[in-house]
C-alpha positions as CSV (number, residue, x, y, z in Angstrom):
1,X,36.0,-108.0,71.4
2,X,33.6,-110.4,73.2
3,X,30.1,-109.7,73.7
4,X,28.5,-109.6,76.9
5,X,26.5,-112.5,77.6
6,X,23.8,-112.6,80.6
7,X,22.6,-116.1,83.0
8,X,18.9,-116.0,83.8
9,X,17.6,-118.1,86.3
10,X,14.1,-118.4,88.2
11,X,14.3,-117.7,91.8
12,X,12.2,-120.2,93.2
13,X,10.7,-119.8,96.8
14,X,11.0,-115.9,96.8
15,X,7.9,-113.8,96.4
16,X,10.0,-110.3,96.1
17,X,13.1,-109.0,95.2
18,X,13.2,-108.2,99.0
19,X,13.1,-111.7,99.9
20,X,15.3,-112.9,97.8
21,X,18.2,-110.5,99.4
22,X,17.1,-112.2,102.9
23,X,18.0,-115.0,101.3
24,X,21.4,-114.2,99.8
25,X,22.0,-112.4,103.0
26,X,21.7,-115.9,105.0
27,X,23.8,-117.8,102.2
28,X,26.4,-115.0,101.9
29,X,27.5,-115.8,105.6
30,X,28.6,-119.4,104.7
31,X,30.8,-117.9,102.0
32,X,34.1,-116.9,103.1
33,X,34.8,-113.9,100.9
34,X,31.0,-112.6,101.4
35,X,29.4,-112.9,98.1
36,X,26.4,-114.6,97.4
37,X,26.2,-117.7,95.5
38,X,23.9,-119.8,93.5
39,X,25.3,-123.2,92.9
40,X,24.1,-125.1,89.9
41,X,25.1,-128.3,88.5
42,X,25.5,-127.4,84.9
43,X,28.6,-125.2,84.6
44,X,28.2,-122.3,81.5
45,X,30.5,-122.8,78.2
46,X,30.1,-119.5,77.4
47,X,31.7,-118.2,80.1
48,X,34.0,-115.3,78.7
49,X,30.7,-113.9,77.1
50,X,29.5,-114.3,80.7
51,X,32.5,-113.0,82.2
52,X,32.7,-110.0,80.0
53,X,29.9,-107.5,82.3
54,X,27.5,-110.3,82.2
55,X,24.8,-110.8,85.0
56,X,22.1,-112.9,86.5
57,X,18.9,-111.6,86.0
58,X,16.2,-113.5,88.3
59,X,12.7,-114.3,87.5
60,X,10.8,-113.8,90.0
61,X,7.0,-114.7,90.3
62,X,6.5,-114.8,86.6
63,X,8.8,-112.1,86.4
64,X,12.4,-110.7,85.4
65,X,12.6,-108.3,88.5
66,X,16.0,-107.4,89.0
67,X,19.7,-108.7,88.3
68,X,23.0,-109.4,90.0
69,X,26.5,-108.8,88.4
70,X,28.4,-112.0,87.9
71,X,31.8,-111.8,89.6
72,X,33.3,-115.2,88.6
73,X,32.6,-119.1,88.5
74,X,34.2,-121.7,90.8
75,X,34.0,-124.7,91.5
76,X,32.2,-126.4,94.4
77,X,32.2,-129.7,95.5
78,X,29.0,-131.2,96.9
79,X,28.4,-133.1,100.1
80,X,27.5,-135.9,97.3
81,X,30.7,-135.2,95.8
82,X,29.2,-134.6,92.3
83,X,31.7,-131.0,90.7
84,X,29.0,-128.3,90.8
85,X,29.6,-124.6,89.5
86,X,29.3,-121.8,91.7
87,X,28.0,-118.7,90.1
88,X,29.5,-115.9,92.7
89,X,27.6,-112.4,92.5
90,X,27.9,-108.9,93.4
91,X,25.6,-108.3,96.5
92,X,23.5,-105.6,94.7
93,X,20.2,-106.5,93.4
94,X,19.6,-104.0,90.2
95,X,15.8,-103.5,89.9
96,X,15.0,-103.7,86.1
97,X,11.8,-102.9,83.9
98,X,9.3,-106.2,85.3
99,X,9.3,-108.2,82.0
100,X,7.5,-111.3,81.9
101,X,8.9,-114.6,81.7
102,X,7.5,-118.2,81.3
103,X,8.8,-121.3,83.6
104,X,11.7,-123.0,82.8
105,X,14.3,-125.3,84.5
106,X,17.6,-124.4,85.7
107,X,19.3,-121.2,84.1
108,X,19.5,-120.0,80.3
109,X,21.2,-117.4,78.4
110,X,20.0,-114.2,78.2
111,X,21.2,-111.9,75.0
112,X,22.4,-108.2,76.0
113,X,20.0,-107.0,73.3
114,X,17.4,-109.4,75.0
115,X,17.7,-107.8,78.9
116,X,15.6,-105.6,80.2
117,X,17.1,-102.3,80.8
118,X,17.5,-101.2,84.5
119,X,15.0,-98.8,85.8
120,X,15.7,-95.0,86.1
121,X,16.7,-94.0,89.3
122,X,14.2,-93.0,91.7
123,X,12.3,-95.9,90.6
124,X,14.0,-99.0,92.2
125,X,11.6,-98.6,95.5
126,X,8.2,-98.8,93.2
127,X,6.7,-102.4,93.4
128,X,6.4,-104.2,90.2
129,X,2.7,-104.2,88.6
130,X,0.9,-107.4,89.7
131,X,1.3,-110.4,87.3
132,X,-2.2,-110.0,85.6
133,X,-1.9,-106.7,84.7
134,X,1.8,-107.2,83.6
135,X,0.4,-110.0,81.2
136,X,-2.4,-107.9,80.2
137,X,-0.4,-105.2,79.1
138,X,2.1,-107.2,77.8
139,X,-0.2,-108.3,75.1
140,X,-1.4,-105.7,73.8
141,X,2.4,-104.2,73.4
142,X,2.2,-101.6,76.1
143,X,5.2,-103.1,77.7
């Protein structure tokens, strides 16, 4: 059986999980079957761990905030004809426990064991803790 394997990636530009489903909202109109899209040049080699219930879980602001189930990878050619990888996505944005993430370029792996877990329902509405108090508790292991 393969394990699941998840992308993470930082969503640059966006400020909230709100604004980064504007966004995908204005992208998902250029694609014709109506999923959003990130396009990336590196294309995963792991990609039935990926496949196999993986998602995309988007730091936002410091921040893993929420995640997107990864439908499937194609390929996309660029206007400067350079083979990209398109990482299609469900459209809903899963709110997870806010866990705190440093900077890093392009997208990584993510372990299942690693992900935040999703947060109880009824939660999904609350706004995530601002960034200092996140890192505060943080270190001292409340979160």
């Amino acid at each position: 059986m393969t394990k699941t394997l998840h992308l993470q990636k930082l969503s640059v530009g966006t400020e909230t999980v709100a604004d980064l489903a504007a966004w995908q909202n204005t992208k998902r109109a250029q694609a014709p079957d109506g999923l959003p899209r990130h396009i990336t040049r590196m294309w995963p080699k792991r990609t039935d761990e990926v496949l196999a219930g993986g998602s995309m879980y988007w730091v936002i602001k410091g921040s893993i905030l929420c995640r997107q189930r990864i439908n499937r990878f194609n390929e996309y050619d660029s206007a400067d004809g350079v083979r990209r990888c398109a990482v299609v996505l469900e459209p809903e944005l899963i709110r997870v426990v806010p866990t705190l993430k440093r900077p890093f370029q392009g997208w990584r792996y993510l372990k299942a064991e690693d992900a935040p877990m999703d947060l109880p329902k009824g939660r999904e509405a609350e706004e995530p803790l601002p960034a200092t108090l996140n890192a505060a508790l943080a270190e001292i292991g409340v979160l």
